[in-house]
Structures are given as structure tokens and as C-alpha cells.
N, C-alpha and C positions, 0 to 999 in steps of 0.2 A: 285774153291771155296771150303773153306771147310763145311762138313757136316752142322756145326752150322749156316755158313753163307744159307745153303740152307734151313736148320729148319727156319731160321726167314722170309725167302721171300716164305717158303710155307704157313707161319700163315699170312702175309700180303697180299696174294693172294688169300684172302677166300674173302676177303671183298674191300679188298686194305687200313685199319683201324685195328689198334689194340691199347687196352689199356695198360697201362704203364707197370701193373702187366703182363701181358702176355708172356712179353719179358725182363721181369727184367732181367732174367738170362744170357742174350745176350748183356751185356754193351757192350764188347768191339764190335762185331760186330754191332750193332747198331749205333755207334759212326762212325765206318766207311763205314756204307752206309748213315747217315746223313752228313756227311763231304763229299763223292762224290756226293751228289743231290739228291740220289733215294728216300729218305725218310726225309721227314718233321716231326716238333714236333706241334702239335694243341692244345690247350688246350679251354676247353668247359665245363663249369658251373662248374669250379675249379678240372677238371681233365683232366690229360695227355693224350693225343692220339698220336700215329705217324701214320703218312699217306705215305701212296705211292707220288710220286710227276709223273710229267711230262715225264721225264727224265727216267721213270723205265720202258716205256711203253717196250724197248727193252727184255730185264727181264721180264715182263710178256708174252710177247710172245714165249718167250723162257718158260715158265713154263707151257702155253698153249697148246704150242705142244705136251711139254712133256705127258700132263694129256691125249691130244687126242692120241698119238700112243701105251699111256698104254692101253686105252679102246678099241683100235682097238683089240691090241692085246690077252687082254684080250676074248674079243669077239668071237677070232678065236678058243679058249682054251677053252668056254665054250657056244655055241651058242647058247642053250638051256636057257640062262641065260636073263630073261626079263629084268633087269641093264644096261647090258653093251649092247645088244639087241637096248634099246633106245638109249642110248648114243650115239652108230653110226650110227643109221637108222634114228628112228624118235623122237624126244626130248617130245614130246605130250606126251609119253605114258610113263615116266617117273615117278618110284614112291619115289618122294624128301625124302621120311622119314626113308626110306632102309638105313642102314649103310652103304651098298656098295657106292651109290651112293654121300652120305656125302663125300666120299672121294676125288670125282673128282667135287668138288664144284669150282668154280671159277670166281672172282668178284662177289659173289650171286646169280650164276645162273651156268648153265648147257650146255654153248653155247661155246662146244668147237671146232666146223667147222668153225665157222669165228672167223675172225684175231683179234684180241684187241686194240680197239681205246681209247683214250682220252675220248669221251663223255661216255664208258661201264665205266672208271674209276671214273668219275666222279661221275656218276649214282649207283654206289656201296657202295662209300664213303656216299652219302647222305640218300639211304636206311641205311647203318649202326647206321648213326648218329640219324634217324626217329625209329628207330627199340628204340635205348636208350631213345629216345623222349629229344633228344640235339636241336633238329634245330626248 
């Protein structure tokens, strides 16, 4: 994959949703993970959404790992550090509004030890859509 294709499945893995303006920049990749499956086009009270589909859960897995062996790693490099501290100990003690931890967000949440199913993508897409107050 190149870089861009990874830039648009890391903005679609914050939420599993982005708005049209988000990813203008990304036609042609866009184009080509909606023609393989990954991504749907939604539209809701006269604006564009693309969503993650079914089919991407592989792809997110694959990006969930990724985010968990950064924090591992990270962790190791700074243990002193209350961020990455929670992220691979205990998720409770988590302070969501840290920039640090903005980073390793994933489907709206922070639960990067377990695997990624269908119903957390689900559950992501429809806080998105509750957050815009669409649904």
C-alpha cells in the first residue's frame, strides 16, 4: 500500500466514518478501496459520508495491531509515561484528552487488546453519526 492509501484507512479507523471534505484529496484512492468493498458511500441529511464496510474488518485488524505494538513499544521507551502506561496495562486510567493518546484512538475508543469485530464497527459508525446528531 502506498502511503496515501494508508493516510485514508488511518482517518477511517478513528471512527470507521468520514466526511466527504475529509478525504477529498484521496479520489483516486478512495475510488479504489470503494470498488474493492472496503468502503461504502452514505449519505445523511444531504451530506456525503464513506464508511468502512464489512469486508474491511481484515484492514482493521491489521491497523489495530499496528496501534497496539506502537504502545507497546512505546511503553518500553518510556515507562514513566501515564499514556502508554494505560494503554497496555489498564484502559481505566486513561486520560482521553492527552494528545498522546488522540493518536492511538481507534473505532472511538481505546481497546486495543481485543481483536476487532463487526458489532465495535458497527458501534463506532453509529456514535459518529449520534456525535453529528444524523441518526
Amino acid at each position: 500500500m502506498k502511503s496515501s492509501d494508508l493516510n485514508i484507512l488511518e482517518k477511517l479507523s478513528l471512527s470507521g466514518v468520514v466526511h466527504r471534505d475529509e478525504v477529498k484529496n484521496y479520489g483516486r484512492e478512495l475510488k479504489k478501496l470503494i470498488k474493492s468493498g472496503f468502503v461504502k458511500g452514505a449519505w445523511k441529511k444531504g451530506y456525503v459520508y464513506y464508511e468502512l464496510t464489512q469486508k474491511s474488518l481484515p484492514l482493521l485488524e491489521e491497523r489495530r495491531q499496528q496501534l497496539w505494538h506502537l504502545a507497546k513499544l512505546k511503553h518500553l521507551l518510556s515507562p514513566s509515561s501515564q499514556v502508554y502506561w494505560a494503554l497496555v496495562e489498564d484502559i481505566r486510567f486513561l486520560n482521553v484528552k492527552h494528545p498522546e493518546a488522540k493518536k492511538f484512538q481507534f473505532l472511538g475508543d481505546w481497546q486495543l487488546k481485543r481483536p476487532c469485530v463487526s458489532g465495535q464497527l458497527t458501534l463506532a459508525q453509529y456514535r459518529y453519526y449520534r456525535e453529528k446528531k444524523l441518526v
